[in-house]
PDB file of N, CA, C, O and CB in Angstrom:
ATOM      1  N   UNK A   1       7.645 -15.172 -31.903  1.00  0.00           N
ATOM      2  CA  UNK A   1       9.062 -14.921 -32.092  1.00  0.00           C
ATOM      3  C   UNK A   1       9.299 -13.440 -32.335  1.00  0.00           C
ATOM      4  O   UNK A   1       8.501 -12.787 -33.008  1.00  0.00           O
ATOM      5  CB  UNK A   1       9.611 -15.753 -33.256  1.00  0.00           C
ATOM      6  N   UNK A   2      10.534 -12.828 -31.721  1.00  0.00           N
ATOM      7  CA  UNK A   2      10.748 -11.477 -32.071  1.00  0.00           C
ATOM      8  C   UNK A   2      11.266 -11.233 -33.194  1.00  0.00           C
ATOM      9  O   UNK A   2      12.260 -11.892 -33.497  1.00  0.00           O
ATOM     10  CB  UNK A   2      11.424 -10.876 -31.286  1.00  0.00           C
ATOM     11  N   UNK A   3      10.735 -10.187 -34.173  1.00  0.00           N
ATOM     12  CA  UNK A   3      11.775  -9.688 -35.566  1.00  0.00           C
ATOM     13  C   UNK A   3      13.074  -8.720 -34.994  1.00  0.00           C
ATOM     14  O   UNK A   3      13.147  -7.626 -34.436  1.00  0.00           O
ATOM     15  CB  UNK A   3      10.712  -8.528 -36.874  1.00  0.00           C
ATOM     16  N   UNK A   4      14.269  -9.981 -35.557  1.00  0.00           N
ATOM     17  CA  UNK A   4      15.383  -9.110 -35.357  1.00  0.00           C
ATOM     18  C   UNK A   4      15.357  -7.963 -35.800  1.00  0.00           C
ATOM     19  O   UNK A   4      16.199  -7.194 -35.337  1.00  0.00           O
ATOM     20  CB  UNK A   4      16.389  -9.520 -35.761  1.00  0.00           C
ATOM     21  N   UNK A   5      14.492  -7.488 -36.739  1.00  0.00           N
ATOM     22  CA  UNK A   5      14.363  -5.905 -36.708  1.00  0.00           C
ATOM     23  C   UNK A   5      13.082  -5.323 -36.286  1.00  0.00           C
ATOM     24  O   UNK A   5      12.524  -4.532 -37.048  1.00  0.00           O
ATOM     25  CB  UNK A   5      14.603  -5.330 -38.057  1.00  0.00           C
ATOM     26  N   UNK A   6      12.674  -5.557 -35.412  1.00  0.00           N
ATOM     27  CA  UNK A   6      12.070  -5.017 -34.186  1.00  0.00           C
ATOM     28  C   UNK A   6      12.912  -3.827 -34.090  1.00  0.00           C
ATOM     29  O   UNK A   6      14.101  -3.930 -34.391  1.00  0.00           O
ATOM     30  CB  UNK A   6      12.092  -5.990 -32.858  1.00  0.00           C
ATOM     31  N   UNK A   7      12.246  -2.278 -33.557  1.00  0.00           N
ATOM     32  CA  UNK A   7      12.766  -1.744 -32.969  1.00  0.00           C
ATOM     33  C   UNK A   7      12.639  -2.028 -31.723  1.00  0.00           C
ATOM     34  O   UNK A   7      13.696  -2.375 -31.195  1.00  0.00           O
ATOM     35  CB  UNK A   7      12.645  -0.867 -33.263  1.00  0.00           C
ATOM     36  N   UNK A   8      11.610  -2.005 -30.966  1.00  0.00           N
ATOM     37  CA  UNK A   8      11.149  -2.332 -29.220  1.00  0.00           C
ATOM     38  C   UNK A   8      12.277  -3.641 -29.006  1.00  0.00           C
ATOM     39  O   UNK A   8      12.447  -3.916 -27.818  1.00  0.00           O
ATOM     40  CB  UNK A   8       8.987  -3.015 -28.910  1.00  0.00           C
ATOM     41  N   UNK A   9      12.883  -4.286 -29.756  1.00  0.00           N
ATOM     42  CA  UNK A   9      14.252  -5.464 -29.449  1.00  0.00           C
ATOM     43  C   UNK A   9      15.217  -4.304 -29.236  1.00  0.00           C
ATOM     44  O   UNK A   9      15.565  -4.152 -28.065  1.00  0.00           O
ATOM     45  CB  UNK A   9      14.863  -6.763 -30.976  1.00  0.00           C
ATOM     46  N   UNK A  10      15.822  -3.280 -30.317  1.00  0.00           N
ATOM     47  CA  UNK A  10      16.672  -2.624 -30.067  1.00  0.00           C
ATOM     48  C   UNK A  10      16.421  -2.096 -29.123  1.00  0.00           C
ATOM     49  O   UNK A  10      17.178  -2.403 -28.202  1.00  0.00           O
ATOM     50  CB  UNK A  10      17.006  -2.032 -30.793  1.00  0.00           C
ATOM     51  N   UNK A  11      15.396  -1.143 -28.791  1.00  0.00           N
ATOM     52  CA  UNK A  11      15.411   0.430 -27.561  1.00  0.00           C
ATOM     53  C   UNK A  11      15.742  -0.855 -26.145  1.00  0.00           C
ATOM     54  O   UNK A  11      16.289  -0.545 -25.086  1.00  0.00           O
ATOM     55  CB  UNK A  11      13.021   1.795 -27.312  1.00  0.00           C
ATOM     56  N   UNK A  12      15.275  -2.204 -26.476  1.00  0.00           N
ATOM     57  CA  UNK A  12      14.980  -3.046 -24.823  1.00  0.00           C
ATOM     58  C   UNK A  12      16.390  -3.211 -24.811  1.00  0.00           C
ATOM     59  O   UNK A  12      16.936  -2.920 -23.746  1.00  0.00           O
ATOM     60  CB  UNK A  12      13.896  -4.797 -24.610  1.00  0.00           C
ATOM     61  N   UNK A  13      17.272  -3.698 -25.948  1.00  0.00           N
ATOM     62  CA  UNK A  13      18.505  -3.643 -25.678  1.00  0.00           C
ATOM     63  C   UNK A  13      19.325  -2.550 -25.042  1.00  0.00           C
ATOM     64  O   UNK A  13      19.660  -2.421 -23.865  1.00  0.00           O
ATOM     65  CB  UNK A  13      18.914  -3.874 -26.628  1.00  0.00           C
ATOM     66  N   UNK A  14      19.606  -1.687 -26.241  1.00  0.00           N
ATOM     67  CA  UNK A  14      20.062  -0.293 -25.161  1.00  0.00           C
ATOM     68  C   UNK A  14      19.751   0.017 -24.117  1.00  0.00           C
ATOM     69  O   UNK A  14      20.631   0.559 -23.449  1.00  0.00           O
ATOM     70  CB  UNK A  14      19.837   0.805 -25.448  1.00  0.00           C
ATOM     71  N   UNK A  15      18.822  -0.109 -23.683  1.00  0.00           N
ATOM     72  CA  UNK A  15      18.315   0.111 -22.334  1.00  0.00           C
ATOM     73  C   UNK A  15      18.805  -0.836 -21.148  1.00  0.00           C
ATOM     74  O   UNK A  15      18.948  -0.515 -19.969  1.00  0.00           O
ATOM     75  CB  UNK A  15      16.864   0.014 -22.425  1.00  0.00           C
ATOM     76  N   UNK A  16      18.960  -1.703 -21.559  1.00  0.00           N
ATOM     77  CA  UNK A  16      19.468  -2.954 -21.027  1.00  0.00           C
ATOM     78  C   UNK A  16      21.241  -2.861 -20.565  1.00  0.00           C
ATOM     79  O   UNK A  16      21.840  -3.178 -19.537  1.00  0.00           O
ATOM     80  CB  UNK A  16      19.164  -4.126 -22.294  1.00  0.00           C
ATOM     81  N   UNK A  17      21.716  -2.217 -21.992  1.00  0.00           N
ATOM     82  CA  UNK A  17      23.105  -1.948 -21.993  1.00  0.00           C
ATOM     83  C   UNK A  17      23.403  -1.383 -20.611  1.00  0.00           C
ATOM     84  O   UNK A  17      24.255  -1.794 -19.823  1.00  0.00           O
ATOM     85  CB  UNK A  17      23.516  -0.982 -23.150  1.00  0.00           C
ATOM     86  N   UNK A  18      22.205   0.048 -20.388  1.00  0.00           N
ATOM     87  CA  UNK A  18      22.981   0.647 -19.554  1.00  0.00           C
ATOM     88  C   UNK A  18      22.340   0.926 -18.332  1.00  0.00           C
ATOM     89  O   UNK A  18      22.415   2.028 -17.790  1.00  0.00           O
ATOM     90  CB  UNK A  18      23.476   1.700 -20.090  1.00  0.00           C
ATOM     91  N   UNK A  19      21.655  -0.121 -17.834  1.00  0.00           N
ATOM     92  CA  UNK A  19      21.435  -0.285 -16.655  1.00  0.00           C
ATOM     93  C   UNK A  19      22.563  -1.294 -15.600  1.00  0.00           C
ATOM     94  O   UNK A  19      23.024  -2.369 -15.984  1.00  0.00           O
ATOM     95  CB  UNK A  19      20.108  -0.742 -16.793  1.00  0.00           C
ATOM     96  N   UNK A  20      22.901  -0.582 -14.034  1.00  0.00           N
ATOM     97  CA  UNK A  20      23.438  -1.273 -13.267  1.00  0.00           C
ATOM     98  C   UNK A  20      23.036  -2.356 -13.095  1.00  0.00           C
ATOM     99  O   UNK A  20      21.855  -2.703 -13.047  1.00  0.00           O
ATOM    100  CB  UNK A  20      23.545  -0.847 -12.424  1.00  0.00           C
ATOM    101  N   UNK A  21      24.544  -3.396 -12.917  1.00  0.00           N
ATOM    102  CA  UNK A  21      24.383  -4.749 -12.741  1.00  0.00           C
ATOM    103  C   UNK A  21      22.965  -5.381 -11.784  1.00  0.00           C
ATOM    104  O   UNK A  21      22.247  -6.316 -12.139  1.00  0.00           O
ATOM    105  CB  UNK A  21      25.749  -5.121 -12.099  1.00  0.00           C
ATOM    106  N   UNK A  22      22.838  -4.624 -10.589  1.00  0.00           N
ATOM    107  CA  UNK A  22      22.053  -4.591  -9.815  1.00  0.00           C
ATOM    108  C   UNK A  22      21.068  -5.076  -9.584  1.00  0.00           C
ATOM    109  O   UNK A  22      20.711  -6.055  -8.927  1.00  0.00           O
ATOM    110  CB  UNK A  22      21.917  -3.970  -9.741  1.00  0.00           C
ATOM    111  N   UNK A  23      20.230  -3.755 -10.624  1.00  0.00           N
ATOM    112  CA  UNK A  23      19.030  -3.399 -11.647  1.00  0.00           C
ATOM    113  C   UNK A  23      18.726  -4.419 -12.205  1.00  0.00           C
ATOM    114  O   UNK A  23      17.653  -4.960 -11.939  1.00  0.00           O
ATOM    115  CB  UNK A  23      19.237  -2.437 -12.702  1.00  0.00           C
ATOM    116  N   UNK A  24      19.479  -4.873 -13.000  1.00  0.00           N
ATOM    117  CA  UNK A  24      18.838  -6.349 -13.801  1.00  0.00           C
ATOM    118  C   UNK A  24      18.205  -7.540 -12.768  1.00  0.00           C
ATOM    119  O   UNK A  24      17.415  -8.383 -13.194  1.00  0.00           O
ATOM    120  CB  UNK A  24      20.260  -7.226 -14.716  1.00  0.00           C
ATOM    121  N   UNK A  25      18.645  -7.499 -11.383  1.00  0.00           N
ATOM    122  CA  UNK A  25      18.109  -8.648 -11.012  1.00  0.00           C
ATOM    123  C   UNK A  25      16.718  -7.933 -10.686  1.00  0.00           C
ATOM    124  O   UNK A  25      15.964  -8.906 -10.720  1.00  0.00           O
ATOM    125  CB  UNK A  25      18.929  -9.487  -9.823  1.00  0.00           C
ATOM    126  N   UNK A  26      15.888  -6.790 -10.381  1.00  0.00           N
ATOM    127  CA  UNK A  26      14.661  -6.680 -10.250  1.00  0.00           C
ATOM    128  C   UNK A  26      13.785  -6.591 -11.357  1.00  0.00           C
ATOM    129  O   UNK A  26      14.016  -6.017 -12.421  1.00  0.00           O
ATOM    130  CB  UNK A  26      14.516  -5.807  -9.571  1.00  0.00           C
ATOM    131  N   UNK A  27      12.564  -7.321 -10.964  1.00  0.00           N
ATOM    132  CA  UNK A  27      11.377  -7.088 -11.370  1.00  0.00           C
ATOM    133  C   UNK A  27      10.908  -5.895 -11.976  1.00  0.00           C
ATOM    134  O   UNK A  27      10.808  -4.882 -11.284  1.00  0.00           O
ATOM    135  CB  UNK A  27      10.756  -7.293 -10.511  1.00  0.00           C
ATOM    136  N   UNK A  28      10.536  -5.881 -13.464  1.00  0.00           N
ATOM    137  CA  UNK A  28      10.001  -5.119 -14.367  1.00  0.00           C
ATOM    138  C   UNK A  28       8.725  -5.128 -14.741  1.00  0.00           C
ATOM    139  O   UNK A  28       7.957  -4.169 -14.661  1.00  0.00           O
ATOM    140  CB  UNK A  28      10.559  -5.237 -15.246  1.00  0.00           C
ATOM    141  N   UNK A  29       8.529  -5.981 -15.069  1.00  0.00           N
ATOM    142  CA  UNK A  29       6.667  -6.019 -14.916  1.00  0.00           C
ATOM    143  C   UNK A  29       6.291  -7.751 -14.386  1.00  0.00           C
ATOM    144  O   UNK A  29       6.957  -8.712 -14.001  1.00  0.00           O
ATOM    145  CB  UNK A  29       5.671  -5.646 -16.987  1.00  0.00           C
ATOM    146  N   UNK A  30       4.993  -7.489 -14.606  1.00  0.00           N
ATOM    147  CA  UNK A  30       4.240  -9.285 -13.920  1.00  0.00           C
ATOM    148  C   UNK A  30       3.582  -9.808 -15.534  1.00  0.00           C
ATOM    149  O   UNK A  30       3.015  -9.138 -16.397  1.00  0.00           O
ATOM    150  CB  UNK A  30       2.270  -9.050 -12.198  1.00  0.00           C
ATOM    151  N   UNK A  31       3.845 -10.910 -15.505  1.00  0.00           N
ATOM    152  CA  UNK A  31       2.790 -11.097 -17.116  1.00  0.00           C
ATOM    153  C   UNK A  31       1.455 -12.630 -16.171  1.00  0.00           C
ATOM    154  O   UNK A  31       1.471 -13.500 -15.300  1.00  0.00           O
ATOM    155  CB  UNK A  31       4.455 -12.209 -19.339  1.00  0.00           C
ATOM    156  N   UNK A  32       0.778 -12.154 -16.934  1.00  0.00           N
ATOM    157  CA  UNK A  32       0.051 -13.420 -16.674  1.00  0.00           C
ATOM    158  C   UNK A  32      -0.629 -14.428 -17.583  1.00  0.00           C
ATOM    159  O   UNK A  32      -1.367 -14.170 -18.534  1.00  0.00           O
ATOM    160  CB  UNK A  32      -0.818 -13.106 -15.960  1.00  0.00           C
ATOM    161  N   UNK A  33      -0.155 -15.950 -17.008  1.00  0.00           N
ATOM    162  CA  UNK A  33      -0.080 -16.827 -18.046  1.00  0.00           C
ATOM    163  C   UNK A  33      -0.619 -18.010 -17.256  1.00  0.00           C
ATOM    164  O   UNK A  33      -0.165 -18.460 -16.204  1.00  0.00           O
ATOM    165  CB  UNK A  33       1.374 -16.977 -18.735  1.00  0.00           C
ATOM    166  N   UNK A  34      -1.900 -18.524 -18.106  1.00  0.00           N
ATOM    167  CA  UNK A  34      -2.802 -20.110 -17.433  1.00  0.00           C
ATOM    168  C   UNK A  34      -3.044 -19.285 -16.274  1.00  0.00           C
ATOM    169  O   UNK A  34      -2.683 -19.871 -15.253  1.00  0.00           O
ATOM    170  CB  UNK A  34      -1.788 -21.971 -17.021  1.00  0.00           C
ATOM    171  N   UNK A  35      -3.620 -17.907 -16.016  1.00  0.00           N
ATOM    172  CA  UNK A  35      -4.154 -17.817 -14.460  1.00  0.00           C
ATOM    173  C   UNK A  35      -3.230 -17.373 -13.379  1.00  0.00           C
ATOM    174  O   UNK A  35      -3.456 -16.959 -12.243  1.00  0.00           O
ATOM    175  CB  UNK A  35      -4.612 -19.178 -13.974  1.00  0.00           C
ATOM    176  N   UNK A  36      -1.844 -17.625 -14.215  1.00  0.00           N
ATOM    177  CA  UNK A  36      -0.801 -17.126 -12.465  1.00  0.00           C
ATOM    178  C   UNK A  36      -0.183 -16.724 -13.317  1.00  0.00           C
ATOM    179  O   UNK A  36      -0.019 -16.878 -14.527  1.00  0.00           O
ATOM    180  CB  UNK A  36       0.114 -18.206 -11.075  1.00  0.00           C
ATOM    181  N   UNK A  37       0.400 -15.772 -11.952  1.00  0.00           N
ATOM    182  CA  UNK A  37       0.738 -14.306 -12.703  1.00  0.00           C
ATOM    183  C   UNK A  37       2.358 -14.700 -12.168  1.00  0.00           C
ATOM    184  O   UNK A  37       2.689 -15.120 -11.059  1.00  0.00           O
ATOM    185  CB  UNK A  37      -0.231 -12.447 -11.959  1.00  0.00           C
ATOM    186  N   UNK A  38       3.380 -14.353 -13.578  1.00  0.00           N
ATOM    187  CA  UNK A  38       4.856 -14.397 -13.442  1.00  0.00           C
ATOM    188  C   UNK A  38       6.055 -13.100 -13.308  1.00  0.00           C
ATOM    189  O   UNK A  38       6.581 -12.540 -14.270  1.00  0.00           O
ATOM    190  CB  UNK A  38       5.153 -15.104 -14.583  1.00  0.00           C
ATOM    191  N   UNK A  39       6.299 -12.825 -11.948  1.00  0.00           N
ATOM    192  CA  UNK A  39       7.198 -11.894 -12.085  1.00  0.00           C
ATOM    193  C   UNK A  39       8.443 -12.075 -13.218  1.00  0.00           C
ATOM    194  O   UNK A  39       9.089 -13.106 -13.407  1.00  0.00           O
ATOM    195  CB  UNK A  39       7.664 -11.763 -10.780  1.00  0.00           C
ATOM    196  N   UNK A  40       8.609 -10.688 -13.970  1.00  0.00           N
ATOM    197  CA  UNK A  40       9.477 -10.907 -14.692  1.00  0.00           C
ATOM    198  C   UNK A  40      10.695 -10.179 -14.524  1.00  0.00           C
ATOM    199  O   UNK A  40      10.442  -9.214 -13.803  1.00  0.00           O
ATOM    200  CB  UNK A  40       9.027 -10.826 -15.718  1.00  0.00           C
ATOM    201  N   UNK A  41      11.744 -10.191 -14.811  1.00  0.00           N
ATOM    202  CA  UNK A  41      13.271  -9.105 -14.030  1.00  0.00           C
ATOM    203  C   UNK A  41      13.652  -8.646 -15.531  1.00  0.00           C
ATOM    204  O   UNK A  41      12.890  -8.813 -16.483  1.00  0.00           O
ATOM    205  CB  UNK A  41      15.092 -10.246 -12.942  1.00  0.00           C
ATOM    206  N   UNK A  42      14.784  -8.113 -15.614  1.00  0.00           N
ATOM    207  CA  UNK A  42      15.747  -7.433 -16.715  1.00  0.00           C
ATOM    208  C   UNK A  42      16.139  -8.847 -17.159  1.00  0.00           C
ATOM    209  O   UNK A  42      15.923  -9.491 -18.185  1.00  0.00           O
ATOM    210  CB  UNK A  42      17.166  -6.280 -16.151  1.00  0.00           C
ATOM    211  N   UNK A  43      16.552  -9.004 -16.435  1.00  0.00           N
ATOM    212  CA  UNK A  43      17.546 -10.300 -16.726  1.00  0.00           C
ATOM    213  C   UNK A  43      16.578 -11.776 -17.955  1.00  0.00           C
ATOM    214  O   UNK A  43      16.907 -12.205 -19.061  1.00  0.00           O
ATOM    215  CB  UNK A  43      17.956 -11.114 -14.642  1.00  0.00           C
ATOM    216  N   UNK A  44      15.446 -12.102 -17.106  1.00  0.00           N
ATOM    217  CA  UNK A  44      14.271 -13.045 -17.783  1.00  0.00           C
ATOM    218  C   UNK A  44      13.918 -12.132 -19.092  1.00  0.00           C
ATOM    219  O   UNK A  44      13.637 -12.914 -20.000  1.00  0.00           O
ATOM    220  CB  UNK A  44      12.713 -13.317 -16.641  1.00  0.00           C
ATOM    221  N   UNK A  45      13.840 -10.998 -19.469  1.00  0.00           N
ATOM    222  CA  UNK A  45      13.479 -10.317 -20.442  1.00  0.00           C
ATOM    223  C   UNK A  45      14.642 -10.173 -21.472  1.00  0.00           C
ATOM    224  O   UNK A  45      14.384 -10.111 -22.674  1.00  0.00           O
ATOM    225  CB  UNK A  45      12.973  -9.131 -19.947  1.00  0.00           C
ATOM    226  N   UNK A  46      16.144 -10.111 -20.923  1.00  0.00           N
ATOM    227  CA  UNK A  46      17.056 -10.464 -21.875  1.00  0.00           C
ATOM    228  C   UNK A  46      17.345 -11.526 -22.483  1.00  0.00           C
ATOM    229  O   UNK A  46      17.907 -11.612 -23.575  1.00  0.00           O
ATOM    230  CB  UNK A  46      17.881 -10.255 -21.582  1.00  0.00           C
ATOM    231  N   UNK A  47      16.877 -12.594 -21.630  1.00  0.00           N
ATOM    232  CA  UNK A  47      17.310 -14.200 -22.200  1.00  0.00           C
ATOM    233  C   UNK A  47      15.865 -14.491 -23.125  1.00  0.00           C
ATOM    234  O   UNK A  47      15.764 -15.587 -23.677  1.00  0.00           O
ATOM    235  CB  UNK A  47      17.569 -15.669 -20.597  1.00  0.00           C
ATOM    236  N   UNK A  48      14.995 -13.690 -23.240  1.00  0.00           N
ATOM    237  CA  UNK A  48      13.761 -14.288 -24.093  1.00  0.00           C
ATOM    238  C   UNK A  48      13.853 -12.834 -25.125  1.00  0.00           C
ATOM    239  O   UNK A  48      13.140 -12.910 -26.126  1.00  0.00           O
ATOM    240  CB  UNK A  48      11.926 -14.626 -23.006  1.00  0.00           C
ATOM    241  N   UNK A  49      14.366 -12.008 -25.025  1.00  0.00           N
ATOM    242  CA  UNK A  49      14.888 -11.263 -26.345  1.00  0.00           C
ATOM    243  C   UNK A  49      15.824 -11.905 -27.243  1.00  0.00           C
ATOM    244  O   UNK A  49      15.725 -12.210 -28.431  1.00  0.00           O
ATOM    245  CB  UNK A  49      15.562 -10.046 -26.008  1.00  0.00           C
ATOM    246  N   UNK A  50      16.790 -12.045 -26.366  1.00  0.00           N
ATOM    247  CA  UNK A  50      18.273 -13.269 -27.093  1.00  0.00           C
ATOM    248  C   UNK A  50      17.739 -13.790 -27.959  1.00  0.00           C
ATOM    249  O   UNK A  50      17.858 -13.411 -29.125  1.00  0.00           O
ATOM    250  CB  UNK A  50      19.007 -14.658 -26.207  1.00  0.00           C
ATOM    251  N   UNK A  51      17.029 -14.775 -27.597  1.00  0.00           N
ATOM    252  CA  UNK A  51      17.081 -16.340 -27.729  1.00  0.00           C
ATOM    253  C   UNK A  51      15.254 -15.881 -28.531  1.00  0.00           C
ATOM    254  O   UNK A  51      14.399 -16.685 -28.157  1.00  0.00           O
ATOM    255  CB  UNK A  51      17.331 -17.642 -25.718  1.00  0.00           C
ATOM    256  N   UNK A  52      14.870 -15.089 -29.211  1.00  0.00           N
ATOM    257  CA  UNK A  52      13.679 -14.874 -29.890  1.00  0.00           C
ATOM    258  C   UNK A  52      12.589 -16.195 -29.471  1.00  0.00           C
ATOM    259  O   UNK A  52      12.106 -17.051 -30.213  1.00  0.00           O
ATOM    260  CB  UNK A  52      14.061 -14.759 -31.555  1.00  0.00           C
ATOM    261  N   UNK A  53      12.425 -15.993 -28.034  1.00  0.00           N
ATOM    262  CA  UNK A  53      11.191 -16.877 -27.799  1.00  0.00           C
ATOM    263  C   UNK A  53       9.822 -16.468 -27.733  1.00  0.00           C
ATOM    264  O   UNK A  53       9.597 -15.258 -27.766  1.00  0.00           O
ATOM    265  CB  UNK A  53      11.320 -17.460 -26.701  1.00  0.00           C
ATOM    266  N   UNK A  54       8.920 -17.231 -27.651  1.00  0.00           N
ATOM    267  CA  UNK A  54       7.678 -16.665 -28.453  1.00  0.00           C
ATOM    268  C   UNK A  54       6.711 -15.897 -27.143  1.00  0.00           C
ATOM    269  O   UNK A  54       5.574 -15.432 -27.216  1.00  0.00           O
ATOM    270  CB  UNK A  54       6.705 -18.160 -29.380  1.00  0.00           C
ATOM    271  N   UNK A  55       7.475 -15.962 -26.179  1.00  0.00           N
ATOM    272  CA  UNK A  55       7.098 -14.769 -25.269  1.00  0.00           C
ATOM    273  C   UNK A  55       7.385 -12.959 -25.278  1.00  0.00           C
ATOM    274  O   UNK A  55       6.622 -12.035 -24.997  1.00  0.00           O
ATOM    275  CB  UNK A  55       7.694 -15.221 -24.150  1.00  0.00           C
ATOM    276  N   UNK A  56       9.039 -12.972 -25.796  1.00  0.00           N
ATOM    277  CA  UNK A  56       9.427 -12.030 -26.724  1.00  0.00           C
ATOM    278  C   UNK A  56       8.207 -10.428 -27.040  1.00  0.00           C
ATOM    279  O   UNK A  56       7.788  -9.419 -26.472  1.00  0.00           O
ATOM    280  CB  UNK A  56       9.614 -13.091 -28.112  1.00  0.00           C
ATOM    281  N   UNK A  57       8.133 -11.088 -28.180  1.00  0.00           N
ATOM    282  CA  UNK A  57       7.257 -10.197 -28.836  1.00  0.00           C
ATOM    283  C   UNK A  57       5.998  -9.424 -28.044  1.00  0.00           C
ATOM    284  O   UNK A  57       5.512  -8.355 -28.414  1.00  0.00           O
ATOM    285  CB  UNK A  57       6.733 -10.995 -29.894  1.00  0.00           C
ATOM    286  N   UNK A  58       5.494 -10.349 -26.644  1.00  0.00           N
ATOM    287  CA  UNK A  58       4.516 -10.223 -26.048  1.00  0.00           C
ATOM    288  C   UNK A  58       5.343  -9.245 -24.706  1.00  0.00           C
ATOM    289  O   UNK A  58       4.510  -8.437 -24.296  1.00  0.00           O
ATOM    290  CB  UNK A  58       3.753 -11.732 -25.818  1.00  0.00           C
ATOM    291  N   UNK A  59       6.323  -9.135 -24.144  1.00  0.00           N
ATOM    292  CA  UNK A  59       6.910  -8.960 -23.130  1.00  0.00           C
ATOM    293  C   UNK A  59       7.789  -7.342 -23.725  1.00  0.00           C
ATOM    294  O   UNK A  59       8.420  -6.535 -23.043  1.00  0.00           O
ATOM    295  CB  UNK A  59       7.785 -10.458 -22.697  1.00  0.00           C
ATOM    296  N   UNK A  60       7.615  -7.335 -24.635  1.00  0.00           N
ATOM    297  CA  UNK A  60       8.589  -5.867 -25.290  1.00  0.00           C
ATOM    298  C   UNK A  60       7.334  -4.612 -25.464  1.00  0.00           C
ATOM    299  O   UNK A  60       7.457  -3.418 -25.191  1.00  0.00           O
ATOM    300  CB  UNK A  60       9.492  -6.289 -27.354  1.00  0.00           C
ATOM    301  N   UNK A  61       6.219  -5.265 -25.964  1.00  0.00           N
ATOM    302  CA  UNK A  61       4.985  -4.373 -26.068  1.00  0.00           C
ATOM    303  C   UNK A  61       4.298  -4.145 -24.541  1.00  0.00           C
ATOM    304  O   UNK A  61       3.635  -3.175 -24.173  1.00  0.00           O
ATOM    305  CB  UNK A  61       3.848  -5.129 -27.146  1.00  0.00           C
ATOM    306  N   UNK A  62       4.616  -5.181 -23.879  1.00  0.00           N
ATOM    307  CA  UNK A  62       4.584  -4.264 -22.303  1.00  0.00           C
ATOM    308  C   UNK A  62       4.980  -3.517 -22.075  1.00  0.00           C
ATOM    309  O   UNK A  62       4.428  -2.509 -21.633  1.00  0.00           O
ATOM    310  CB  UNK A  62       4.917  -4.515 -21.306  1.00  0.00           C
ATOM    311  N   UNK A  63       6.460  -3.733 -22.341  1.00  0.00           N
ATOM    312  CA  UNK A  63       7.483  -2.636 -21.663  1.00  0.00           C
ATOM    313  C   UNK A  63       7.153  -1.483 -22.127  1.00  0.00           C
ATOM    314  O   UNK A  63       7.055  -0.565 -21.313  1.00  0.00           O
ATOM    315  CB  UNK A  63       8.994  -2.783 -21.927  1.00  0.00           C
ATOM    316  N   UNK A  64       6.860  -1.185 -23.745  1.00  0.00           N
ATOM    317  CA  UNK A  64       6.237  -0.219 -24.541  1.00  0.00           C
ATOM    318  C   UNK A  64       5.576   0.565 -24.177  1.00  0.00           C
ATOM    319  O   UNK A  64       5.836   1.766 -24.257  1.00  0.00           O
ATOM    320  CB  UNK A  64       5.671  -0.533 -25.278  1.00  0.00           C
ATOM    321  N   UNK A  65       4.134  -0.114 -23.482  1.00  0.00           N
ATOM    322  CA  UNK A  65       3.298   0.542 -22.855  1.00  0.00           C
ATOM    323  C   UNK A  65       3.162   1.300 -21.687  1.00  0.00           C
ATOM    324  O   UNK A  65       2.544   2.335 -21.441  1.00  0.00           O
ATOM    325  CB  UNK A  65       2.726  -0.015 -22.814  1.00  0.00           C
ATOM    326  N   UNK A  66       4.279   0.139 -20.636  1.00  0.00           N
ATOM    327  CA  UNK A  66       4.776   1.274 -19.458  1.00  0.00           C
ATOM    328  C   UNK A  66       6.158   2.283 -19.700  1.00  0.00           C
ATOM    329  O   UNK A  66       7.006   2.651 -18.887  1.00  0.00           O
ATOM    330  CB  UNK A  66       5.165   0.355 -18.036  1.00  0.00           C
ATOM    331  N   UNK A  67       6.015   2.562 -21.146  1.00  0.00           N
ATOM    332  CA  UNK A  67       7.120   3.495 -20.905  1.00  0.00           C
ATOM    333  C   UNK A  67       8.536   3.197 -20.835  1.00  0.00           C
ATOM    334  O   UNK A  67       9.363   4.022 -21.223  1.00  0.00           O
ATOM    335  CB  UNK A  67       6.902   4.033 -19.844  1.00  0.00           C
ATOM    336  N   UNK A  68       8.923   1.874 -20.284  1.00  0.00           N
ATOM    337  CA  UNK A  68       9.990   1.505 -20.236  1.00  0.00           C
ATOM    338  C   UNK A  68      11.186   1.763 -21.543  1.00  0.00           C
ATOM    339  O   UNK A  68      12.317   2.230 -21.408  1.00  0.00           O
ATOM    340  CB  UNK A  68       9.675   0.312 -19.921  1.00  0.00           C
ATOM    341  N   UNK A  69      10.638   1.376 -22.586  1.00  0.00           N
ATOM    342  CA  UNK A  69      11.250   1.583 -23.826  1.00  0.00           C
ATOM    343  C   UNK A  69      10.442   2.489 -24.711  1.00  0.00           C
ATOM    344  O   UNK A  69      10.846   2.771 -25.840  1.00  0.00           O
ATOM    345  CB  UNK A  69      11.486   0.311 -24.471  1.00  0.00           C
TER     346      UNK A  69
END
């Protein structure tokens, strides 16, 4: 689950804020889970920030790492 006080929740938010509508429907990174690998978009990364699912926490420290946030 993500801590609502996470910063990497906030910077993914803002970042989120101000990207074109567009933008959100592409692919941001791939995660891989049981062996197959899941494209993930803006959009799949906002609804599992929202909604603090226990992918969350795992999917923000990606972004982290590539820089994204």
């Amino acid at each position: 689950m993500c801590n609502p006080e996470n910063n990497n929740r906030e910077q993914f938010l803002k970042a989120y804020a101000n990207l074109p509508l567009n933008t959100r429907k592409e692919i941001v990174l791939v995660l891989e889970e049981e062996g197959k690998k899941q494209p993930i978009t803006w959009e799949v990364v906002y609804f599992e920030v929202k909604n603090n699912t226990a992918r969350c926490e795992q999917i923000l420290e990606k972004l982290k790492g590539l820089g994204i946030i």
